[in-house]
Structures are given as C-alpha cells and as structure tokens.
TITORMI-133710 format. One record per residue (C-alpha): z, y, x; chain; residue in three letters. Coordinates in pm, whole numbers, plus 50000, padded with zeros to 5 digits. Each point is the difference from the previous one (the first is absolute). Layout:
LOZA;Z;Y;X;A;ALA
...
//
This chain:
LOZA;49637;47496;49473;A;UNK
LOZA;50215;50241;49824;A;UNK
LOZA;50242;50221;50270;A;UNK
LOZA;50288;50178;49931;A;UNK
LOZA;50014;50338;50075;A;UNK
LOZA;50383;50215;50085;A;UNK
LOZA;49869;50378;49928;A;UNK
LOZA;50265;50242;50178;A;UNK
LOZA;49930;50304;49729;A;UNK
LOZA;49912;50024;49600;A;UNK
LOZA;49790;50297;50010;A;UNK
LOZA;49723;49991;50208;A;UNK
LOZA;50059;49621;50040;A;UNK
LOZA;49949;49915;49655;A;UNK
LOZA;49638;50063;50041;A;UNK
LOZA;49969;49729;50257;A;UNK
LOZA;50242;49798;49805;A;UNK
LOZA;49780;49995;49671;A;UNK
LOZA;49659;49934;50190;A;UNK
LOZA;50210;49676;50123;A;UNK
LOZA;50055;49921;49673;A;UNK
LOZA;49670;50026;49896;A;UNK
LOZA;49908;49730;50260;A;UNK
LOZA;50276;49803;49854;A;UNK
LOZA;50261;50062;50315;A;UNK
LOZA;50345;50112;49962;A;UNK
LOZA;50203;50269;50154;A;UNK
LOZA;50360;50120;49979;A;UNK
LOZA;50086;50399;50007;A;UNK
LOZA;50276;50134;50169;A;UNK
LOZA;50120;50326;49849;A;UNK
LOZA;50300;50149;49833;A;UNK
LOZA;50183;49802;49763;A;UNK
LOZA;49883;50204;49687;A;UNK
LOZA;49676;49946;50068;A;UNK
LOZA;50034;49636;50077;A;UNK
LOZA;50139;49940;49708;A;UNK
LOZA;49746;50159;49803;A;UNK
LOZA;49671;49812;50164;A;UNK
LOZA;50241;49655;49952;A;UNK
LOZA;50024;50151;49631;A;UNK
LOZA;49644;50156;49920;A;UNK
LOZA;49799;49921;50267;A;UNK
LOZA;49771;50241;50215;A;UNK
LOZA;49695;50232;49895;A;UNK
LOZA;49720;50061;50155;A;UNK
LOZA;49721;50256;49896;A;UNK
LOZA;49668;50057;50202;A;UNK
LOZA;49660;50164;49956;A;UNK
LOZA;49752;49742;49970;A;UNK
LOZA;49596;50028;50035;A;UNK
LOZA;49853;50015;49646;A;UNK
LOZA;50366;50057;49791;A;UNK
LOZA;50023;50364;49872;A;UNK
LOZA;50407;49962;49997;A;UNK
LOZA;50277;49868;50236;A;UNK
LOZA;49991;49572;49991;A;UNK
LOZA;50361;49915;49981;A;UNK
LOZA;50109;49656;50154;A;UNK
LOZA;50273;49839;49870;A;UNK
LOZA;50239;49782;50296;A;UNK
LOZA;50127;49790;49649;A;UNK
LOZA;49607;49876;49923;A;UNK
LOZA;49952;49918;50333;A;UNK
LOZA;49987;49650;50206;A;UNK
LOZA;50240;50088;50268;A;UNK
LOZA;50343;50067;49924;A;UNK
LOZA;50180;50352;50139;A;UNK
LOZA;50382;50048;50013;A;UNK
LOZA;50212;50274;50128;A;UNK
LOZA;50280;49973;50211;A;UNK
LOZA;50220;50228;50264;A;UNK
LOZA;50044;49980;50365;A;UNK
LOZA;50290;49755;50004;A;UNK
LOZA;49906;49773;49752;A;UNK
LOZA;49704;49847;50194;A;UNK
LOZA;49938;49757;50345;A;UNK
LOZA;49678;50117;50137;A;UNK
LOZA;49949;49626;50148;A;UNK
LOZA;49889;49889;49656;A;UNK
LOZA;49691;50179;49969;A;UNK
LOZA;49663;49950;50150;A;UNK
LOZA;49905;50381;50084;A;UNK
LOZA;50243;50308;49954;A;UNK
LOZA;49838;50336;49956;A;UNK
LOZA;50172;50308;50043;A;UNK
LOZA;49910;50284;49775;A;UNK
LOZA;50321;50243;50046;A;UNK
LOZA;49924;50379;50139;A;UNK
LOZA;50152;49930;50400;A;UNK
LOZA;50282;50173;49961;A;UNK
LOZA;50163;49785;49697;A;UNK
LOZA;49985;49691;50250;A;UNK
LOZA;50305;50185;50189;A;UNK
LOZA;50216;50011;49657;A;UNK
LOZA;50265;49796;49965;A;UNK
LOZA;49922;49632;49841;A;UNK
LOZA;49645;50067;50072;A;UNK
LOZA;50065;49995;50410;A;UNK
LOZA;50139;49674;49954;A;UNK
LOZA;49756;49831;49870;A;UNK
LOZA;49715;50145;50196;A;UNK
LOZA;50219;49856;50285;A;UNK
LOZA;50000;49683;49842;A;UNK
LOZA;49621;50001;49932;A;UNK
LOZA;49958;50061;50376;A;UNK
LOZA;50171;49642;50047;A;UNK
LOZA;49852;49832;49697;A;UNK
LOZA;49701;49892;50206;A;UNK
LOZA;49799;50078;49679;A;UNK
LOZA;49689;50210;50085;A;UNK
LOZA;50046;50394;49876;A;UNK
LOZA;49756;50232;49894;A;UNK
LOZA;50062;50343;49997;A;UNK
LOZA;49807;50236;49737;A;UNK
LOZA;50188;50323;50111;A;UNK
LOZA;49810;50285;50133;A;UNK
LOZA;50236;50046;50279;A;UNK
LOZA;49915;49667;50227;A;UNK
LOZA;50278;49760;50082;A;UNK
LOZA;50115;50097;50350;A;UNK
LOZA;49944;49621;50108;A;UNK
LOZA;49667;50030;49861;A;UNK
LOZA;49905;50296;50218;A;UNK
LOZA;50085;49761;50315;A;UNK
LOZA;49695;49758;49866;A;UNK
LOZA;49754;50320;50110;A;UNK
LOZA;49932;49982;50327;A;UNK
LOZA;50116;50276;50307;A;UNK
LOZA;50211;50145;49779;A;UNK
LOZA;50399;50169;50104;A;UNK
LOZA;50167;49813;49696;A;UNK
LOZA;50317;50222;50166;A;UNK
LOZA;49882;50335;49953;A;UNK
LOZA;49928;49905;49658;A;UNK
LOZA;50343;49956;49826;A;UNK
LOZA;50102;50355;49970;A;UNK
LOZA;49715;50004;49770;A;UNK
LOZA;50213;49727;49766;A;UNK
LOZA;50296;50063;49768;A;UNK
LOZA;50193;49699;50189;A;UNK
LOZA;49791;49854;50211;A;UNK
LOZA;50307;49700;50057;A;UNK
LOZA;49899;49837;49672;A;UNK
LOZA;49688;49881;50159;A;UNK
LOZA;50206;49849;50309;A;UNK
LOZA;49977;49666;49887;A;UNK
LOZA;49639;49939;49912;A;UNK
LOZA;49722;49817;50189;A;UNK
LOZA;49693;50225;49981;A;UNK
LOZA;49839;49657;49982;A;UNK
LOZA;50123;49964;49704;A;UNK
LOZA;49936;50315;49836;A;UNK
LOZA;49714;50139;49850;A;UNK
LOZA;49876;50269;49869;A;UNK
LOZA;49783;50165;49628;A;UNK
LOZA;49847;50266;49973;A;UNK
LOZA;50167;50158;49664;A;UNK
LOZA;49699;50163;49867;A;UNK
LOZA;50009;49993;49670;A;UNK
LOZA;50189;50269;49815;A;UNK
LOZA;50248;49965;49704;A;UNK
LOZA;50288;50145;49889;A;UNK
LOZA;50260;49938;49717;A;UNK
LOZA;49923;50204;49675;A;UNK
LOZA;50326;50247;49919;A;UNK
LOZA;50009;49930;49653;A;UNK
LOZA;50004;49635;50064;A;UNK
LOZA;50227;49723;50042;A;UNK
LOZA;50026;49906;50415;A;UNK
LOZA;49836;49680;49959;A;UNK
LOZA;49694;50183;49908;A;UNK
LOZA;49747;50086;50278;A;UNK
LOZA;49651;50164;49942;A;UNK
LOZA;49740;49984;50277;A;UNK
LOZA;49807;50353;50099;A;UNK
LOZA;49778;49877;50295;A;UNK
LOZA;49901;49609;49918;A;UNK
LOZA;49888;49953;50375;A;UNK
LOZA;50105;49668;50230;A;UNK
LOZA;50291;49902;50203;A;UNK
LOZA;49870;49982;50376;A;UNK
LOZA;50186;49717;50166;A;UNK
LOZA;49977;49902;50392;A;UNK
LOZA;50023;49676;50034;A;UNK
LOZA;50310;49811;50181;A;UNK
LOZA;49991;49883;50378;A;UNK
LOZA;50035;49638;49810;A;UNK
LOZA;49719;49835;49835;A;UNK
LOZA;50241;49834;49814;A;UNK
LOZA;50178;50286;49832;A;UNK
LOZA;49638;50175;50003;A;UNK
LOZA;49928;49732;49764;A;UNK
LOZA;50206;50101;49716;A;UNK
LOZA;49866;50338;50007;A;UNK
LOZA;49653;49847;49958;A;UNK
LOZA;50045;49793;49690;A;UNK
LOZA;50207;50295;49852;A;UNK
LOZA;49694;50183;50058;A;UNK
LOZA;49769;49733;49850;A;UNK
LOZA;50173;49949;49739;A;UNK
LOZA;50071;50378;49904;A;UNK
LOZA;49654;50053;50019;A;UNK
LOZA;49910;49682;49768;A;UNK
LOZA;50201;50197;49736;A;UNK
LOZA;49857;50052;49634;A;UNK
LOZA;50186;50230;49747;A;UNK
LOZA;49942;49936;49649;A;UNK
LOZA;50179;50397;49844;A;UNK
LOZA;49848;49890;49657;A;UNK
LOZA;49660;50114;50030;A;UNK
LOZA;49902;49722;50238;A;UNK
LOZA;50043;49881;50318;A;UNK
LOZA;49925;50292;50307;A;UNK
LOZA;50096;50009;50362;A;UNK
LOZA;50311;50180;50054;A;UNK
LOZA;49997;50276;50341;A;UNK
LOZA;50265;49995;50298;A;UNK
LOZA;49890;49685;50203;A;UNK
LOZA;50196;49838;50320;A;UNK
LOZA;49746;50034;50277;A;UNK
LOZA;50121;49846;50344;A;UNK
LOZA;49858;50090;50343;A;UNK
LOZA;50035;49856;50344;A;UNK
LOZA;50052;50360;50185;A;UNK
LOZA;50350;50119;50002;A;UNK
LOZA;49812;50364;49971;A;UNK
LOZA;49842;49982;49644;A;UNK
LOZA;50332;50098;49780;A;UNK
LOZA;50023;50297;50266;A;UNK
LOZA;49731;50171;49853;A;UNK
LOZA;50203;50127;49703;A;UNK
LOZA;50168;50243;50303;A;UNK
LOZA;49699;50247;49973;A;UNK
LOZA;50089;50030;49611;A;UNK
LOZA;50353;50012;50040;A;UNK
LOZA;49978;50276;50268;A;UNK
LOZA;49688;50187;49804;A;UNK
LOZA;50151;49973;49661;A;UNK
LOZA;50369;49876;49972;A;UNK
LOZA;50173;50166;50222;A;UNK
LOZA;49794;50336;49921;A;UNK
LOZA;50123;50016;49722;A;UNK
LOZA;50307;50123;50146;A;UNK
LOZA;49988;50418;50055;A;UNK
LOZA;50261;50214;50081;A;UNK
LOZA;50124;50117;49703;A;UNK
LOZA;49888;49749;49737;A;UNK
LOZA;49764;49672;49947;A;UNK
LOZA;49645;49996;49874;A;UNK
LOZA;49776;49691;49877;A;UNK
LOZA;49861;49767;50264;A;UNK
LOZA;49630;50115;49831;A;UNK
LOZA;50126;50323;50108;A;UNK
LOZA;50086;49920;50334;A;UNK
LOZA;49687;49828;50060;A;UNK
LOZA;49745;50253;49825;A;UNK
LOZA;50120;50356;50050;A;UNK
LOZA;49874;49981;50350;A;UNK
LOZA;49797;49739;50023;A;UNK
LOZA;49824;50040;50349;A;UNK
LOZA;50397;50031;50118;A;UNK
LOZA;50055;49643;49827;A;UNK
LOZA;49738;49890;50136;A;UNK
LOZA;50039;50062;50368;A;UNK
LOZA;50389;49856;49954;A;UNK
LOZA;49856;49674;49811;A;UNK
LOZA;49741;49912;50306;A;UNK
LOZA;50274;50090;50219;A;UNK
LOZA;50264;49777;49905;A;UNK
LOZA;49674;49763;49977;A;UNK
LOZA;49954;50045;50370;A;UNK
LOZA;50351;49950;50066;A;UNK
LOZA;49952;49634;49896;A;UNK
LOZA;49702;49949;50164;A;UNK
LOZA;50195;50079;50290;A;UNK
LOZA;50271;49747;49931;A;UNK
LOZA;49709;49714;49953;A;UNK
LOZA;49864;50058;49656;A;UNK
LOZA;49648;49913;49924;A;UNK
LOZA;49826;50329;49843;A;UNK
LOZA;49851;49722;49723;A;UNK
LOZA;50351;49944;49840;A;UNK
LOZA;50089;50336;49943;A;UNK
LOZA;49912;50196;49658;A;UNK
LOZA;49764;50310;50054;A;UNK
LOZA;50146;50305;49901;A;UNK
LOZA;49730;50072;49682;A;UNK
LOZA;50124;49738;49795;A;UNK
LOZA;50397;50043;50083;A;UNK
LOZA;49912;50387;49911;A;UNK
LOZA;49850;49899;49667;A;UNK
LOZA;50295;49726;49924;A;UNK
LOZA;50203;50326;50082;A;UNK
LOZA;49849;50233;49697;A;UNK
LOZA;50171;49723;49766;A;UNK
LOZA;50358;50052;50138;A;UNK
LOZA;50144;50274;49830;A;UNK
LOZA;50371;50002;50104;A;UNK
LOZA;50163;50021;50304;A;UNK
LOZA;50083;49709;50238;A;UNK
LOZA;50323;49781;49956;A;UNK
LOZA;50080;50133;50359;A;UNK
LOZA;49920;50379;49887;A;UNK
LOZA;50215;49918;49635;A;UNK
LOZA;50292;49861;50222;A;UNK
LOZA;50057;50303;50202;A;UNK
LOZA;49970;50282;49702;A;UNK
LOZA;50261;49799;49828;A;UNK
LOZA;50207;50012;50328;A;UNK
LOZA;50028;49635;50134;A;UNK
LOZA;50102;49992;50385;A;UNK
LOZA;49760;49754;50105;A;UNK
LOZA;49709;49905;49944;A;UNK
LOZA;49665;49787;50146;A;UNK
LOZA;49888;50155;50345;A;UNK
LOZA;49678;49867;50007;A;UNK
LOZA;49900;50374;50154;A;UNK
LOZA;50242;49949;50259;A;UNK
LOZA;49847;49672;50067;A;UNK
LOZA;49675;50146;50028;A;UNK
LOZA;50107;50265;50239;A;UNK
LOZA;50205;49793;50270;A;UNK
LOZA;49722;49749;49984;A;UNK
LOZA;49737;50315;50099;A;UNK
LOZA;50240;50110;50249;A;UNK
LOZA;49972;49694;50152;A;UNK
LOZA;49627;49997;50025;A;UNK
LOZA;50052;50414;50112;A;UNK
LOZA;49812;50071;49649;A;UNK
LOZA;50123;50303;49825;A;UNK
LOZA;49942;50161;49708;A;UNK
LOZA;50121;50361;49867;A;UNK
LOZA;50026;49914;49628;A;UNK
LOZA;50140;49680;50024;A;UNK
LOZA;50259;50145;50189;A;UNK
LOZA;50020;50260;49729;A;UNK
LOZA;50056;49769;49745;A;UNK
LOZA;50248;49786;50190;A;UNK
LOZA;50176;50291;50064;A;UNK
LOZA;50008;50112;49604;A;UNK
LOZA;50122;49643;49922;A;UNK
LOZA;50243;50042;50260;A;UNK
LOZA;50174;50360;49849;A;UNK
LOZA;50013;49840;49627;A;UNK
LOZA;50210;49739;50157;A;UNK
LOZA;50229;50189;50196;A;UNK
LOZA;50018;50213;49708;A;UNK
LOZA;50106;49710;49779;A;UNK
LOZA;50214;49859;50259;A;UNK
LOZA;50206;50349;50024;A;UNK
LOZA;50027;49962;49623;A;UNK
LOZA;50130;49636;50032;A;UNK
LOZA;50228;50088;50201;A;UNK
//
C-alpha cells in the first residue's frame, strides 16, 4: 500500500520525504511559499555518501515513483493524509500559520511523528513517572502541544545529519552523517503498522545512479520502547550544544574531541539519565562510535549556528536534559555549564531583539 505522507518542514524533512519516494510513497512539504513553489517547479535534491561511490549520489524527487509537492500551512487539511511528520525546529510551530495547523493536526486523528530533537511535550507524557509540568518552561510555547493525544504521537530519532549547501538552490539538501531515523513505535498497532511497511519498504530500496543498482544509507528502523530515539540526548548534550562557548562557536568534532575523557563522562551520563527514566542500556549507542561519527562533523550545530547569528529561540534539548536529571536528583557541573552558555547567547539575542 502506498501512504501519504504531510511533512511539516522542507529542510530536514526532505530527507525523509525522498526516502518515501524511493519506496514509491508520497508526501507533501509545508514551507514558505518560495520554496513551495520551487519543489512544485523543480522538484527536490537529495545527495548522500554511499558505500563504494567515491562522490555524492544525487537523487532526483522528478525520477522517482512517489510524487512530492510543496505547499504552506493554510493550504492543506491534515485529515487527508495517512501519517503527518513534523520536521520544523520547535520553535517555528509557535509562528503564525504554522500554530494553526499543528492545532489542526492535533484534531486530525492522523497519527504524527515527530523527527525534532526537542521531543513533543505530549510525547514526553508516553515515558513513564515523569512531571510533564515542570517540563514546559523548557519549550518555546509549550500551548501548541495542548491539543495532542500522546497516544497519538510519536517520536524519531533525527540522526542523520544534513544541511542545505550555500551556494545552492533551497530545494537542494546534501547528507553529512547517512545514519537511520530511530522511531518508537505508537501505543496503536494499527498506526504502528504504517511505520512498519514504510520501513520494509525503505529498506527494499535499490538505486540505480548510473553505474548500477546499490543500496542507498538512512533507513526507517522502528522500535517498541518509547526510550530508543532518546539516545540521541547523550550526543546532543556531548556535542550540539557544546558547541556553544562563551564568546564564539566551535565544530561539534571539536566539542567532542578536545577533551575527550570530559565528553565522555557527559555522554555516559546523559546515558544514565535514561536508564533512569526506563531505557534499556542495549538501545543506546556507545560513546566510541558517536565519537568517531563526530571527527566527520566539521561545523557547528544548527542550534550553535542559530545563536551566533542571533535568533531568540532555539531547541532546549539541554534544558530538557537538565529538569529531567533534576527530577531523578542527578546533576552534572558541565551540563549545567553548557545550559547556562546556551542560556546567555539567548538573552543576549533577545536584548538585541528587543
């Protein structure tokens, strides 16, 4: 069965987007109307590193069996759709247009994935023992979310990395870290179910890029513990948000490798955080091999890149991370360092704003 996919974002989403494609699904973007009119015109572009290619394999949305269109916030009804995935940073889903239709989403009764970093706050009251309360300070406007079931809300693990080249047009995305999307399942088996053949089918997926047919990275992989997309918290707080000093950003490789044994103990502590909420120590990623993905990211994180260019929000994933610990009466000094970095950019920024 071919599903139809609404994709709340045209950056990061588009990656999702053309891996539906390949399995000959649909989706519809929702972004601003100059870039909606140029995927409806020209499509979207995708390039990855791929296993046994010495350059970039570029996939084409136009060559492809599913169909992609573009659209903006009021020009769709969420009820048409079979899954809706929502790809914006968390603070766009308070903008104007965009609240709207999240709203609407939340009343669709169409099962909603979420591949942010920064949890949907209905999502966090899946996890068990958690104050869901003490969390929304934590959240740009933690009203959007009012609506939502958390039983119909899930969540992926955004792991892999890509970006949008500079010199490029904005329907052009290029993958840096070709690693999986980490989904937790539904509390349905029904809407579970879609996830499933979207995984099958994604992973049936040959690529003929004119030297022959090869199997293309960036799976779907779904899991039954709510836990397993949580793991990407002990790179966020390692990495991501470490990027972030006082007076200027440096590279997530950076972050992670100029004190390693200080990554480290940060990594296996966010790590024991979420063995503390629940989370089996087999569905988390050890810290060697997120340290080695690490020496290939050479730039700064989105989060780090939205604050030196003065945005007055941003993701607060650390936040998260530290009310959570709180809550267990875990503490530790340099996450509350870097929390505390994060949290002088943006009242920088916000004094700029204003």
């Amino acid at each position: 069965m071919a599903y139809n996919t609404l994709i709340m974002g045209a950056s990061y989403g588009s990656l999702l987007a053309i891996k539906l494609l390949l399995a000959g699904h649909s989706a519809k973007l929702i972004c601003l109307p100059e870039e909606a009119d140029l995927i409806n015109q020209e499509g979207q572009r995708v390039r990855m590193p791929v296993r046994g290619r010495d350059d970039l394999v570029e996939i084409d949305s136009r060559e492809l069996p599913g169909k992609i269109s573009a659209a903006g916030p009021g020009d769709v009804d969420p009820s048409e759709y079979d899954l809706i995935a929502l790809a914006m940073q968390e603070p766009q889903y308070r903008s104007p247009g965009v609240r709207e239709l999240l709203d609407k989403v939340a009343k669709s009764g169409v099962p909603c994935m979420s591949i942010m970093n920064m949890p949907p706050l209905p999502y966090m009251a899946r996890i068990p023992g958690l104050d869901t309360e003490s969390l929304k300070p934590c959240y740009t406007d933690p009203t959007v979310w009012d609506s939502f079931d958390p039983k119909m809300i899930t969540l992926c693990s955004p792991d892999p990395q890509a970006f949008r080249p500079p010199e490029e047009k904005t329907n052009v995305l290029q993958v840096s870290l070709p690693t999986n999307f980490k989904a937790a399942r539904f509390e349905s088996d029904e809407h579970t179910a879609i996830l499933r053949q979207m995984q099958a089918d994604i992973e049936a997926i040959r690529f003929d890029d004119g030297q022959g047919e090869i199997e293309l990275p960036v799976k779907l992989k779904v899991h039954d513990s709510v836990f397993v997309p949580l793991a990407k918290w002990s790179m966020l707080l390692t990495g991501n948000y470490r990027c972030v000093q006082e007076n200027e950003m440096q590279s997530i490789k950076d972050a992670v490798h100029s004190d390693i044994e200080k990554s480290r103990a940060v990594y296996e502590w966010v790590s024991e955080l979420c063995r503390a909420m629940g989370a089996d120590p087999a569905d988390q990623v050890p810290f060697e091999k997120y340290a080695n993905a690490a020496n290939g990211l050479a730039k700064p994180s989105s989060a780090a890149r939205a604050l030196a260019a003065g945005v007055p929000n941003i993701e607060r994933a650390d936040c998260l991370v530290k009310t959570i610990a709180a809550q267990k009466g875990m503490h530790n000094e340099t996450v509350e360092q870097t929390v505390g970095l994060v949290e002088s950019w943006l009242a920088k920024n916000r004094a700029a704003a204003s």
